[in-house]
Every structure is written in structure tokens, then in C-alpha cells.
Backbone as a chain_set.jsonl record, in Angstrom:
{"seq": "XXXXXXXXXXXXXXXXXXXXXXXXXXXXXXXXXXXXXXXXXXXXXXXXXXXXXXXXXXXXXXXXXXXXXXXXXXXXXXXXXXXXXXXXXXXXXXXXXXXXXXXXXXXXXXXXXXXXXXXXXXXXXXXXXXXXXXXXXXXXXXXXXXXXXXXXXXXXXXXXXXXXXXXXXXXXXXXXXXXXXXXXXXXXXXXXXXXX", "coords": {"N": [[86.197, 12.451, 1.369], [83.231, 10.641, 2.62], [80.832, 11.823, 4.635], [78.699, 9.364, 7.238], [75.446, 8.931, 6.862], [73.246, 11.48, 8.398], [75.344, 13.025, 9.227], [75.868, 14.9, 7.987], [75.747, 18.57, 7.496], [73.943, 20.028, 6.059], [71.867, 17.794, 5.396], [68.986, 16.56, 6.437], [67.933, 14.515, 7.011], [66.729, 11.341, 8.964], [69.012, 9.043, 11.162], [70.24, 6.347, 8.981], [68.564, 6.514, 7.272], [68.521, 6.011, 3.916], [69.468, 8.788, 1.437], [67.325, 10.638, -0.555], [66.874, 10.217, -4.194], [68.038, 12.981, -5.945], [66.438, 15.697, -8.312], [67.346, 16.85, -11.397], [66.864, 20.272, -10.663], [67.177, 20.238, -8.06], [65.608, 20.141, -5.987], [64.194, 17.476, -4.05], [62.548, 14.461, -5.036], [59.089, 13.353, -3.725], [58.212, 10.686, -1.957], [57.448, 7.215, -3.125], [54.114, 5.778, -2.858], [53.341, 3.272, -1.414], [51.868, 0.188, -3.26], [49.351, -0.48, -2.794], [48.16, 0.673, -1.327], [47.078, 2.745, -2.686], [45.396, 1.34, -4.62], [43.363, 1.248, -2.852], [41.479, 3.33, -2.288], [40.009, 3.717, -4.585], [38.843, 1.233, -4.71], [37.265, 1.184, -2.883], [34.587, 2.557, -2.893], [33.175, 1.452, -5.175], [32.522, -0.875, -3.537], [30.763, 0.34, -1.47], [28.726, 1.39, -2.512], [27.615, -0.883, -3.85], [26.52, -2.213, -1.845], [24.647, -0.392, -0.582], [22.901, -0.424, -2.386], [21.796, -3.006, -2.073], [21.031, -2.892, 0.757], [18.638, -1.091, 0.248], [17.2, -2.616, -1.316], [16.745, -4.548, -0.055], [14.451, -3.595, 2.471], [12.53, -2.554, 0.778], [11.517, -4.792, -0.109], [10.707, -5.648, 2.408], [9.405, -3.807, 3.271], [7.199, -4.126, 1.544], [5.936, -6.636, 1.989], [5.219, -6.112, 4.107], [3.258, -4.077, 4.206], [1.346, -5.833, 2.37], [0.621, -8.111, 4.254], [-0.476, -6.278, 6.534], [-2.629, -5.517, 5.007], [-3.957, -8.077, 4.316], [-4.501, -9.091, 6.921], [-5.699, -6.597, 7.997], [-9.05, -5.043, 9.426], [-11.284, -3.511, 7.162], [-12.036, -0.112, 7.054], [-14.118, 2.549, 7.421], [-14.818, 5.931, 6.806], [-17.884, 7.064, 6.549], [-20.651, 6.868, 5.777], [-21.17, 6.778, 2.586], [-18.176, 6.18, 2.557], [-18.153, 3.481, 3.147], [-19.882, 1.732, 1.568], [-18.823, 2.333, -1.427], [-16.17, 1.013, -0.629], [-17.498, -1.648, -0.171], [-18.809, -2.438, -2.676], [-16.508, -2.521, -4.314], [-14.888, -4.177, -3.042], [-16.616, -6.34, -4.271], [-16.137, -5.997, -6.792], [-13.609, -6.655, -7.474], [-13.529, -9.669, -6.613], [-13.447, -9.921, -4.216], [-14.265, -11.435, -1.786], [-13.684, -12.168, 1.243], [-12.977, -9.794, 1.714], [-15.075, -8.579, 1.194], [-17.378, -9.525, 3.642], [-16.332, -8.917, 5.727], [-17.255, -6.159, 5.684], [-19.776, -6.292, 6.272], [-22.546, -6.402, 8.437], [-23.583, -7.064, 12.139], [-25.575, -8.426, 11.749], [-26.313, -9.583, 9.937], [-23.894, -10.795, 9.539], [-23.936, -13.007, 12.191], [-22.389, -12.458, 14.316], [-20.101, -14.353, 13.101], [-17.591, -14.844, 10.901], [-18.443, -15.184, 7.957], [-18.625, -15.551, 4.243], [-19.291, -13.054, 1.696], [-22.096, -14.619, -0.586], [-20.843, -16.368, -3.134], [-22.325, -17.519, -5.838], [-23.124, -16.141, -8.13], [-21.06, -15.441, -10.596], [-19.139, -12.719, -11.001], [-18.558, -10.776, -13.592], [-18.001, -8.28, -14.876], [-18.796, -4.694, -13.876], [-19.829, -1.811, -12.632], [-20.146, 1.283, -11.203], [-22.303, 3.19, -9.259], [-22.176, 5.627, -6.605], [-24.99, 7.427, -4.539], [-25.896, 10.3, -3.132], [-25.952, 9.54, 0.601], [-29.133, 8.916, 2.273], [-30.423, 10.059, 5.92], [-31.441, 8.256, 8.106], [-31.755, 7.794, 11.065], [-29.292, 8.534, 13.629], [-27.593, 6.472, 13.591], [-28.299, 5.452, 11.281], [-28.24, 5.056, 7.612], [-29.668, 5.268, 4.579], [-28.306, 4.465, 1.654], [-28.382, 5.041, -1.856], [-27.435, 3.157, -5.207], [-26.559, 3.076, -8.127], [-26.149, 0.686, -10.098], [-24.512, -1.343, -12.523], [-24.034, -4.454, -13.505], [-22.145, -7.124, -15.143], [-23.282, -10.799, -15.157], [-21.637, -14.061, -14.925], [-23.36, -17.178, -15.141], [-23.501, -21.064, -14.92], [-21.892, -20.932, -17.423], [-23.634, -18.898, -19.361], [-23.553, -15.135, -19.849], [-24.888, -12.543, -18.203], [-26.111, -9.071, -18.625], [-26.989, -7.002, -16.453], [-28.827, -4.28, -14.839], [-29.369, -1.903, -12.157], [-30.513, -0.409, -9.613], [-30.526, 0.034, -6.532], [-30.354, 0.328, -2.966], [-29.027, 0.852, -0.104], [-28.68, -0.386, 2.999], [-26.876, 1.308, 5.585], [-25.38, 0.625, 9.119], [-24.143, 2.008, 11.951], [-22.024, 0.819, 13.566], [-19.804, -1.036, 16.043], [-18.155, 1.203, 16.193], [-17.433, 1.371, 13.429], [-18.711, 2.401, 10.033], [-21.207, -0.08, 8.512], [-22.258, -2.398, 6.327], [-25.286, -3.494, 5.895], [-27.328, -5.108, 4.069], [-30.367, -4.401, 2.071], [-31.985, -1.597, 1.983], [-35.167, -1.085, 3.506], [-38.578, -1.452, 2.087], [-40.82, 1.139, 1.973], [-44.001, -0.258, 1.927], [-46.52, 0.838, -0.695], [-50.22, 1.953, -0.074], [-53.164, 1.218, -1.732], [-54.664, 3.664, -1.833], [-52.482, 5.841, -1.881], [-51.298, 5.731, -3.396], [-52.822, 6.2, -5.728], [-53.363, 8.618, -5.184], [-55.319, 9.687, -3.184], [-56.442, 9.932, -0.062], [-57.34, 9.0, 2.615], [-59.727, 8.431, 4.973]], "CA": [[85.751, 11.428, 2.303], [82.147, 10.86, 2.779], [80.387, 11.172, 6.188], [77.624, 8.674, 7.049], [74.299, 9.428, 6.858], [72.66, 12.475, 9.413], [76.604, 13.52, 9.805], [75.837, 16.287, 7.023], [74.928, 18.956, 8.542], [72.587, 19.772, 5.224], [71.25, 16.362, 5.387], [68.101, 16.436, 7.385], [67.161, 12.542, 7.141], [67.471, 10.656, 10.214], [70.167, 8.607, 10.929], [70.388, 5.469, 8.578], [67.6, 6.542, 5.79], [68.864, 6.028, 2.591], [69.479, 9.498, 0.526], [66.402, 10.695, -1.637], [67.388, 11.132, -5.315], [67.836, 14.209, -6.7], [66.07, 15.747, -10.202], [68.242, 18.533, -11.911], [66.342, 21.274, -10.292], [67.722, 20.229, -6.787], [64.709, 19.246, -5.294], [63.781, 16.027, -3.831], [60.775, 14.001, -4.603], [58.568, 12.905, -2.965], [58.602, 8.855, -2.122], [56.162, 6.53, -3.791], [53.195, 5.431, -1.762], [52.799, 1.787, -1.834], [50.528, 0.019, -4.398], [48.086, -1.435, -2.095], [47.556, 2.374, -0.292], [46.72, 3.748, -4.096], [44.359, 1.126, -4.922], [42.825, 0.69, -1.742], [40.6, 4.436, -2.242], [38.793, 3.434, -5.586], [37.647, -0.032, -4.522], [35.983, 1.173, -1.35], [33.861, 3.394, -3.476], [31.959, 0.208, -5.532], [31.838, -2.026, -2.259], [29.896, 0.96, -0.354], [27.351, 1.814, -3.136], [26.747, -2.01, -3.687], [26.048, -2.7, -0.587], [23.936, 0.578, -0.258], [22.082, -0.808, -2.826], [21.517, -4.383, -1.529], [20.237, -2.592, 1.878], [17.688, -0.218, 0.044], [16.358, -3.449, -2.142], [15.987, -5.69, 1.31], [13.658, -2.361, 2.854], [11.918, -2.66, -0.25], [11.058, -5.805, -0.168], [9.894, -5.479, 3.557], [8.012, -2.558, 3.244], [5.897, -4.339, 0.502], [5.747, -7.629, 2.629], [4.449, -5.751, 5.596], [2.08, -3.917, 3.541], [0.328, -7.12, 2.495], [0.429, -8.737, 5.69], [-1.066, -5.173, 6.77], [-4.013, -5.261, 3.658], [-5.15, -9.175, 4.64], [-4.895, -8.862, 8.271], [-6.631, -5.615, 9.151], [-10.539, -4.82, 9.463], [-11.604, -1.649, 6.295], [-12.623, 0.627, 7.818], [-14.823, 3.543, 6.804], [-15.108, 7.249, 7.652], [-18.818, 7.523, 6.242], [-22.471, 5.301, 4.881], [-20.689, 6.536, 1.695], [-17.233, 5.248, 2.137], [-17.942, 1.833, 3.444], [-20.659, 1.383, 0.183], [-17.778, 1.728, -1.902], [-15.224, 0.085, -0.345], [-18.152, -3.267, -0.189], [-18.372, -2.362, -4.233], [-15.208, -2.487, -4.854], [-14.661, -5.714, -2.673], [-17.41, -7.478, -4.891], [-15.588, -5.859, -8.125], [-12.326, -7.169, -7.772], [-14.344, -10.472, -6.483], [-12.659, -9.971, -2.937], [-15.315, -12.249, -1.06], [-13.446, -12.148, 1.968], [-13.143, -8.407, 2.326], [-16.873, -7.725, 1.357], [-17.665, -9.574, 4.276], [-15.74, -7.879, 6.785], [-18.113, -4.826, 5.815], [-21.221, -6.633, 6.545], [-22.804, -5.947, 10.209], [-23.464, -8.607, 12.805], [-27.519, -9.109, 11.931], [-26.166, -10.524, 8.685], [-23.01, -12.004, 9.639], [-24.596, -13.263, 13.07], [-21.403, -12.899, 14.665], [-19.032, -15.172, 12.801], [-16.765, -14.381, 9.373], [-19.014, -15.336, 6.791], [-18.341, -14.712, 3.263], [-20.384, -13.299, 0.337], [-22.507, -15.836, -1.587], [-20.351, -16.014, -4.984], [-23.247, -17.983, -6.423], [-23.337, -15.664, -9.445], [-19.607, -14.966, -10.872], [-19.449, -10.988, -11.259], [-17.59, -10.468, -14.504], [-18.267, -7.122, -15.155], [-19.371, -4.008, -12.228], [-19.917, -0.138, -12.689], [-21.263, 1.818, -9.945], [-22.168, 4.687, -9.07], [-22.7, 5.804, -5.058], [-25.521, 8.503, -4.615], [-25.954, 10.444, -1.81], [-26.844, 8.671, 2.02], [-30.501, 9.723, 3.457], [-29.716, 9.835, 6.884], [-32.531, 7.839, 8.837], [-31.107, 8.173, 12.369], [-27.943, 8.962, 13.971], [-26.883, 4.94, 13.555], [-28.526, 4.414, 10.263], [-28.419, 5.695, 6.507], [-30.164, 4.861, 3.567], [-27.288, 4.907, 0.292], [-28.736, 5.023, -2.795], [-26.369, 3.238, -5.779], [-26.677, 2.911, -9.853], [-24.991, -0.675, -10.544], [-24.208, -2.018, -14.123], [-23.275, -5.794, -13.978], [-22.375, -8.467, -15.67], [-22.62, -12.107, -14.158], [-21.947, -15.117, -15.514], [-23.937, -18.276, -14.444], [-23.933, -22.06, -16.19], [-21.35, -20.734, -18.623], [-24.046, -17.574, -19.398], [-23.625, -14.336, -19.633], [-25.828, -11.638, -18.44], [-25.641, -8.001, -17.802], [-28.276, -6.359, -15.46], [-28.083, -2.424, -14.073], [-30.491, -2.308, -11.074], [-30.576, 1.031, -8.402], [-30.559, -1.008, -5.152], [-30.985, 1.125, -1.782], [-28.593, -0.183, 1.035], [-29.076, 0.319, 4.723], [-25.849, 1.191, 6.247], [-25.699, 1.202, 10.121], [-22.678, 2.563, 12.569], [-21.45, -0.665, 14.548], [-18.6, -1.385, 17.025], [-17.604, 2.19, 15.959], [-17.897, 2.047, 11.893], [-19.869, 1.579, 9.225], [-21.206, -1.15, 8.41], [-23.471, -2.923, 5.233], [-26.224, -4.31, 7.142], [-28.561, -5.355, 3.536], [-31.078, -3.541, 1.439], [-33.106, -0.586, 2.764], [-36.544, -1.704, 3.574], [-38.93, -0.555, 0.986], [-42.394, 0.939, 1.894], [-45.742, -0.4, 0.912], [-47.783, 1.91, -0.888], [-51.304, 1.338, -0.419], [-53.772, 1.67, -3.157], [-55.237, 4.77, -1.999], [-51.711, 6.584, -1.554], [-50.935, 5.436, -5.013], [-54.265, 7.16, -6.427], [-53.329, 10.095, -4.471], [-56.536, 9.97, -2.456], [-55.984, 9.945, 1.364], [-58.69, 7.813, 2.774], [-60.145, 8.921, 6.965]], "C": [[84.27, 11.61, 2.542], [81.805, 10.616, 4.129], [79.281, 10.57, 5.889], [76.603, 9.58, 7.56], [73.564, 9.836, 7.873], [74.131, 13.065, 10.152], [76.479, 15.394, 9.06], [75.394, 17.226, 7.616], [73.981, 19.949, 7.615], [72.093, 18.788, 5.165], [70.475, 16.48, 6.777], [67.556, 15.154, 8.097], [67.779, 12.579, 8.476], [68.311, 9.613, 9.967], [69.715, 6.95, 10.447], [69.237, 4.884, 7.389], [68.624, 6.66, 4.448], [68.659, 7.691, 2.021], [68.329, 9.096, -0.46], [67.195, 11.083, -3.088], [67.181, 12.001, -5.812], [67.422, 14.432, -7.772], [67.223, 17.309, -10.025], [67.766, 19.4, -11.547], [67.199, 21.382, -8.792], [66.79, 20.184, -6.271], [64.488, 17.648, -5.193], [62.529, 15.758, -4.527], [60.469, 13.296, -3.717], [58.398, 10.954, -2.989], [57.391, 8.815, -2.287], [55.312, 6.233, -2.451], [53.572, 3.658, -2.512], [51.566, 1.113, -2.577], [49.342, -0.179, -3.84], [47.16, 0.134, -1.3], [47.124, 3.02, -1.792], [45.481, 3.147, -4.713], [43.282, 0.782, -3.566], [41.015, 1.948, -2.146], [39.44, 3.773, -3.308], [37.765, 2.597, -5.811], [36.593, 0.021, -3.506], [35.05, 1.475, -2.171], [32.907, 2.147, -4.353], [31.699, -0.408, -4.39], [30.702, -1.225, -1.824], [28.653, 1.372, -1.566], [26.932, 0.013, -3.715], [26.17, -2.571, -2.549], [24.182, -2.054, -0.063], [22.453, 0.082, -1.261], [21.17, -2.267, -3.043], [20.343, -3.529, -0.584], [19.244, -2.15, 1.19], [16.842, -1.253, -0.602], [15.78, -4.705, -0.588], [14.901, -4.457, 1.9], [13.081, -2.494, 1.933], [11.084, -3.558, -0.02], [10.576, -6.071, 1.424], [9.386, -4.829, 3.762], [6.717, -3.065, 2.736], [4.94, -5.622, 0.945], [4.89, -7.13, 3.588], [3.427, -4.859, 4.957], [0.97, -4.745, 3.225], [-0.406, -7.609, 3.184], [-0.901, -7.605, 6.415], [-2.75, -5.34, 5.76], [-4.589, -6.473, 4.429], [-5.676, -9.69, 5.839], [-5.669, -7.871, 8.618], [-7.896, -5.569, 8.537], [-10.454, -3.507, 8.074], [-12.388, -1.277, 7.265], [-13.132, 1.439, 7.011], [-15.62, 4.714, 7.265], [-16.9, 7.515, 7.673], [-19.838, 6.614, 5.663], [-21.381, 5.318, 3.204], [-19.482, 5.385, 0.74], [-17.51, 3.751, 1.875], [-19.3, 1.183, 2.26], [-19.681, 0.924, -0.89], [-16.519, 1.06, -1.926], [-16.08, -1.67, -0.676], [-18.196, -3.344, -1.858], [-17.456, -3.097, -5.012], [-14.398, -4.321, -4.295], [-15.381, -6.868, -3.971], [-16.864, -7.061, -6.334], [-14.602, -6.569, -8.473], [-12.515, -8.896, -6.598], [-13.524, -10.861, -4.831], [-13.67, -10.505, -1.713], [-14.8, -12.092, 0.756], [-13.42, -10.653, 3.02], [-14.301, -7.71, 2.529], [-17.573, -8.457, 2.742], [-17.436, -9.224, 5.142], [-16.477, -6.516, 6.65], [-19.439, -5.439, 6.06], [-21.282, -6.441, 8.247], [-23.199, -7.824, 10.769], [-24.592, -9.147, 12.179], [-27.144, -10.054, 10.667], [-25.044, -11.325, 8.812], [-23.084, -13.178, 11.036], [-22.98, -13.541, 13.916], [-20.222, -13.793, 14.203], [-19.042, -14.601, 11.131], [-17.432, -14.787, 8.652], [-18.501, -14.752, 5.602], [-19.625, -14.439, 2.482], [-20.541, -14.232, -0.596], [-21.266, -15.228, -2.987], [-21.216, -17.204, -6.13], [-23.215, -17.922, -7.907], [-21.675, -14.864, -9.33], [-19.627, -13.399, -11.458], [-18.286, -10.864, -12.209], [-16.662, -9.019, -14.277], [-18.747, -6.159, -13.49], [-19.052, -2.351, -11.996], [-20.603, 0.142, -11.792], [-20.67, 2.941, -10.132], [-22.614, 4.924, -7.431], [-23.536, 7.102, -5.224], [-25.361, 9.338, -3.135], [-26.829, 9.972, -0.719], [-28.185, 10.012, 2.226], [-30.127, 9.653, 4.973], [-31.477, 9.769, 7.291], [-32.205, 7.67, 10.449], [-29.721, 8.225, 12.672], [-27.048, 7.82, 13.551], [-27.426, 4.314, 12.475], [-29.035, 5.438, 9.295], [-28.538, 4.612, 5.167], [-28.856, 5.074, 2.151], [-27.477, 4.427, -0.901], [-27.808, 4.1, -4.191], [-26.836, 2.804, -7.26], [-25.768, 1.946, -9.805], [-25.548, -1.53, -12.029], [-23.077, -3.115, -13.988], [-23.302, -6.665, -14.75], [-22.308, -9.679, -14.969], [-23.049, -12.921, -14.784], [-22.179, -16.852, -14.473], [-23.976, -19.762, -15.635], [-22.844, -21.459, -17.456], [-22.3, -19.298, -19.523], [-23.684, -16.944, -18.643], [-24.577, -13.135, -18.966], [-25.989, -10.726, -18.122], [-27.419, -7.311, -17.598], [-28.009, -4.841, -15.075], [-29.829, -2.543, -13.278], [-29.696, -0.749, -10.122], [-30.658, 0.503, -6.869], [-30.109, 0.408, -4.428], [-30.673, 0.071, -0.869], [-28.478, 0.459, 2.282], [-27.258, 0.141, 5.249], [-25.768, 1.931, 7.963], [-24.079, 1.507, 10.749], [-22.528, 1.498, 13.7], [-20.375, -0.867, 14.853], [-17.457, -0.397, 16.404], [-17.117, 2.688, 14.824], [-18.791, 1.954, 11.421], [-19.575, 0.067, 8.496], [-22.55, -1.586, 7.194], [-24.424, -3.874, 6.081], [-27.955, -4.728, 5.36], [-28.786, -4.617, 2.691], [-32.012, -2.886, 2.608], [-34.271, -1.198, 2.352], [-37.408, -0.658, 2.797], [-40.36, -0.571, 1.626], [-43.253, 0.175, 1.47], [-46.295, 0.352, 0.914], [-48.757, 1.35, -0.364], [-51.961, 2.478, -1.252], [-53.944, 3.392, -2.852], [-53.993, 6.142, -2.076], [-51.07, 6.549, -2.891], [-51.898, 6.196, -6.128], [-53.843, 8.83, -6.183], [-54.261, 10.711, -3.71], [-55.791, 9.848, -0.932], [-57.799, 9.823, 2.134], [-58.35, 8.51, 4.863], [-60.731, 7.742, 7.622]], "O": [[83.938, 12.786, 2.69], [82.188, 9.65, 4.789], [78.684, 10.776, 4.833], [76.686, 10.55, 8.314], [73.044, 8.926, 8.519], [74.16, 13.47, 11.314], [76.828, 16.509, 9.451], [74.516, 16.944, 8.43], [73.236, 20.697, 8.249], [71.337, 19.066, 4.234], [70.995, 16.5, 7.893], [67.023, 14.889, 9.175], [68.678, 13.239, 8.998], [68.467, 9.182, 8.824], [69.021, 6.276, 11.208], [69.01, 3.791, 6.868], [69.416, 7.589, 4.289], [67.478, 8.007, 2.165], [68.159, 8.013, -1.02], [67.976, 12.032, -3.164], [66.058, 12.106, -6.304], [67.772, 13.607, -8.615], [67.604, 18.162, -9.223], [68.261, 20.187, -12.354], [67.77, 22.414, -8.442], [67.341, 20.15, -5.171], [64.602, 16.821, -6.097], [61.609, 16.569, -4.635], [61.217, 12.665, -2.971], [58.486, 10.217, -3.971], [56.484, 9.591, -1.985], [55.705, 6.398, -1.297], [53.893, 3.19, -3.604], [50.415, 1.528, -2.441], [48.307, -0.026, -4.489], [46.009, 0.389, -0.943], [46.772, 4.189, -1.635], [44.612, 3.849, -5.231], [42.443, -0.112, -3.67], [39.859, 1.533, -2.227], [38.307, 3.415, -2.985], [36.687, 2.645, -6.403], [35.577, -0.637, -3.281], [34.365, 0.468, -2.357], [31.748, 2.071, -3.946], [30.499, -0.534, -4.144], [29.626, -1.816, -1.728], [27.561, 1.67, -1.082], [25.74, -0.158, -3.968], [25.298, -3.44, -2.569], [23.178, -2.59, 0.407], [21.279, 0.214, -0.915], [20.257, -2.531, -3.824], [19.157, -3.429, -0.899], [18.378, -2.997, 1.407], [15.644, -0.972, -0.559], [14.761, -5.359, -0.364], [13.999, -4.785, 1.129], [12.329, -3.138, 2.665], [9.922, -3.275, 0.273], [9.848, -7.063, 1.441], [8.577, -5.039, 4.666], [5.584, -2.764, 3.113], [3.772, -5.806, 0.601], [3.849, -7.723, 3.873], [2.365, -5.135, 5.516], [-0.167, -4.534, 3.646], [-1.63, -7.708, 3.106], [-2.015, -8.015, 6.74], [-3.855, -5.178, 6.278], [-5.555, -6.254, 5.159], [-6.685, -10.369, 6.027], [-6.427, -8.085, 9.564], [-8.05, -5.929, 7.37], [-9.556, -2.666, 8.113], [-13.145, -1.855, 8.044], [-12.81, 1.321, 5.828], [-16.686, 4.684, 7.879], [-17.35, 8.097, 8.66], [-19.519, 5.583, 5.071], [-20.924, 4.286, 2.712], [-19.433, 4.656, -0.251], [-17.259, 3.042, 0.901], [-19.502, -0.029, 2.334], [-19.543, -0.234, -1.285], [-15.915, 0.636, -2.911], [-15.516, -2.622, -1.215], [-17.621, -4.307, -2.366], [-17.533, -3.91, -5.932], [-13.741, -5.179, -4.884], [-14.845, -7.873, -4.437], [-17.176, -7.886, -7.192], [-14.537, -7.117, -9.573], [-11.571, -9.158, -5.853], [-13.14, -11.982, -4.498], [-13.737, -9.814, -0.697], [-15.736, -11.884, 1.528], [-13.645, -10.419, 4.207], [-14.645, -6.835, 3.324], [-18.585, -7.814, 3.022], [-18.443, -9.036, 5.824], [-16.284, -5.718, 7.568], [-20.317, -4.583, 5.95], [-20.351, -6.365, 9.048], [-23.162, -8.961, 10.297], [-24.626, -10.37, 12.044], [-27.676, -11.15, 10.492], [-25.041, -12.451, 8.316], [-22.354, -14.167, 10.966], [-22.522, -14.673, 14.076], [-19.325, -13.946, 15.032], [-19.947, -14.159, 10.422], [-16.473, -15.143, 7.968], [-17.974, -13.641, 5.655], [-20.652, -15.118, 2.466], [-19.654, -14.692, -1.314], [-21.026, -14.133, -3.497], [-20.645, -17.628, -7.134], [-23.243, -18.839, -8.727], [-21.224, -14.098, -8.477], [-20.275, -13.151, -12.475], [-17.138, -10.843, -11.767], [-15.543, -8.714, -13.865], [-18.957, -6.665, -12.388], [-18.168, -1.865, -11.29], [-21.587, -0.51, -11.445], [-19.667, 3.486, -10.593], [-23.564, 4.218, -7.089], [-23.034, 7.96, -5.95], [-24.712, 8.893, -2.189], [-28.055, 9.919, -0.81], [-28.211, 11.241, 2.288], [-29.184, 8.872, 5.087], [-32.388, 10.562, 7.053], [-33.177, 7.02, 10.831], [-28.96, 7.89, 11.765], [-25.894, 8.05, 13.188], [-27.334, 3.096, 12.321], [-29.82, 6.347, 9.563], [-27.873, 3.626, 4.848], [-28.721, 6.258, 1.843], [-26.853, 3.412, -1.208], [-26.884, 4.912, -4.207], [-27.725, 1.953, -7.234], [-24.608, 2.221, -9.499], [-26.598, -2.079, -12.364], [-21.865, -3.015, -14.179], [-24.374, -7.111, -15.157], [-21.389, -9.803, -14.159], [-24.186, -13.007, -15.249], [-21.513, -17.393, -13.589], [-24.334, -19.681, -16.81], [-23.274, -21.699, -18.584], [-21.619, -18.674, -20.336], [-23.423, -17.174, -17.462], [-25.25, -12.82, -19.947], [-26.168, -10.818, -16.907], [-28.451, -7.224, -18.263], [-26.864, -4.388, -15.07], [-30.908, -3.009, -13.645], [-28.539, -0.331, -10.154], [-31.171, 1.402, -6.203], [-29.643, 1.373, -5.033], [-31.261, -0.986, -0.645], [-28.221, 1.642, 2.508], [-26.604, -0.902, 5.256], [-25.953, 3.119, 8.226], [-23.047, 1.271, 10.121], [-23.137, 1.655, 14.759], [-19.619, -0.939, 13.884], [-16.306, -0.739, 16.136], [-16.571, 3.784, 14.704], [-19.802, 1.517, 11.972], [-18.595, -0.585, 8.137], [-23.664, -1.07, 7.28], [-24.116, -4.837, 6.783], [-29.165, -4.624, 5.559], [-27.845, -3.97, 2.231], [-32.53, -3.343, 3.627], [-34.487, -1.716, 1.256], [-37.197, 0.554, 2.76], [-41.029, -1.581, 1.844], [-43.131, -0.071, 0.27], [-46.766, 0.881, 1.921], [-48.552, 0.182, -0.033], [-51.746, 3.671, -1.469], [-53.411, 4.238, -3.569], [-54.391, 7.288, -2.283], [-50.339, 7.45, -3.303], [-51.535, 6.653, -7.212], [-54.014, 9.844, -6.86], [-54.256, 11.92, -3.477], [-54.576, 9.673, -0.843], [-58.88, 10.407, 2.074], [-57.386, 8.815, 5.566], [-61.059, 7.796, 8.808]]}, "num_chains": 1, "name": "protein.A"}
């Protein structure tokens, strides 16, 4: 006679589980999981690294945005007569008209944004920065070796010229304020006489 199920008193199940089947060893196995609990683990695993890699490409692409924004909005600045020489250089190299004027001082921009003449189209543009004379605390002489080309009318024409630019310290940088003002010899200082 069979008793019903949790009457056994080897039969651990609770009352009205179905009997596990037995393998020839006399152990149970273990019950299946359900299909949906087996594939559930492997698919998380693509969702969370596509995703991961969505987020890291949007950050990307706003880092580089706000960088920009950052480059055509803010003032250059410049620690030294040196820096802010080649930063104005480098503006007129990569024909950045807008930025080389932001290094000019007020006497030349008279207060309002002006840009640099682009009169003459700067192909070409080697420089060299020498070292500043320092003519007072708020103003240095900066020497520079420049090899350009500029084309005018459809000519070409390359020039190299030593130009001597006055850079002064204004509303707390530097600033391109021109060419350094160039002595006049006179004759007798040119002779080497020294006239009483």
C-alpha cells in the first residue's frame, strides 16, 4: 500500500511535492532551473558594456565640445613678453585673425575688438623668438627672426625680416602693443665721434 506524499517517514518533501527521480546511485538530482533564469545572466553582460560604451562616447563628445567653446570664448593669456610673442606668431601662422587680436594692447586696439589687417595672405611663417630686453617693469623689447611667405594679387613672395616688438604688461598680461621704437643715430654717433 502506498502512503501519500510527506507520510514516509524517509521522504523529506513537503506535503504534496511530487517525488524527485532517482539515478541508479540513489541520489536525487537536482531540479532544472527555468530557461528564462539561465539565459537571463549572459544577456545582462552585452546590455551593460554597450551601454558603458554609449556613456563614455557621449563624455567624449562633451569634453571636446566644451573644449572648443572653452578655445573661442576665452582671452590667451601669457605668462611672459616671450610667451605672448609666440602665441601672436602662431595666431598670424595658422591665419587666426581673431586671436592675434586679442593679444594686441588697448593703444592699438583703442579699446574695441579689432582684428589684424589680413591685407597680405600669409602662406608661409617661420619664426624664431629671441630673448626680451627688459625696458621697464611694464615694458620689454622681443627681438624675433621671421621667414614669410605672402601672397598678394595672386603673387607670391617670401621676405625674412628681424622685427623688434614692444610688449607691455596690461590689465594683468602681456600684451603686443607694435614695433619697438627704433633710435636715431646721428651722424656724429655713427662716425664714432662724440661732438660737446
Amino acid at each position: 500500500m502506498s502512503t501519500p506524499a510527506g507520510d514516509d517517514p524517509d521522504d523529506n518533501r513537503p506535503p504534496g511535492q511530487d517525488p524527485t527521480p532517482s539515478r541508479h546511485d540513489g541520489a536525487t538530482s537536482a531540479p532544472a532551473l527555468p530557461d528564462n533564469d539561465v539565459d537571463a545572466a549572459p544577456a545582462e553582460k552585452p546590455n551593460r558594456r554597450k551601454w558603458l560604451l554609449i556613456g563614455g562616447a557621449i563624455v567624449a563628445v562633451v569634453i571636446a565640445i566644451s573644449a572648443g567653446v572653452w578655445y573661442f570664448t576665452s582671452e590667451p593669456t601669457a605668462d611672459s613678453p616671450s610667451d605672448v610673442t609666440e602665441l601672436y606668431l602662431e595666431a598670424i601662422k595658422d591665419r587666426d585673425t581673431d586671436q592675434a587680436g586679442k593679444l594686441l594692447c588697448n593703444a592699438i586696439t583703442k579699446g574695441k575688438g579689432v582684428k589684424v589687417s589680413d591685407e597680405y595672405n600669409v602662406t608661409k611663417l617661420n619664426y624664431s623668438v629671441g630673448t626680451p630686453r627688459q625696458i621697464s617693469k611694464t615694458q620689454f623689447h622681443v627681438p624675433v627672426t621671421v621667414e614669410a611667405e605672402f601672397s598678394s594679387n595672386g603673387k607670391k613672395t617670401m621676405r625674412k625680416d628681424t622685427p623688434t616688438y614692444q610688449v607691455i604688461k596690461e590689465d594683468g598680461g602681456w600684451k603686443m602693443c607694435g614695433f619697438a621704437p627704433t633710435k636715431s643715430v646721428s651722424e656724429s654717433e655713427a662716425n664714432g665721434t662724440n661732438s660737446r
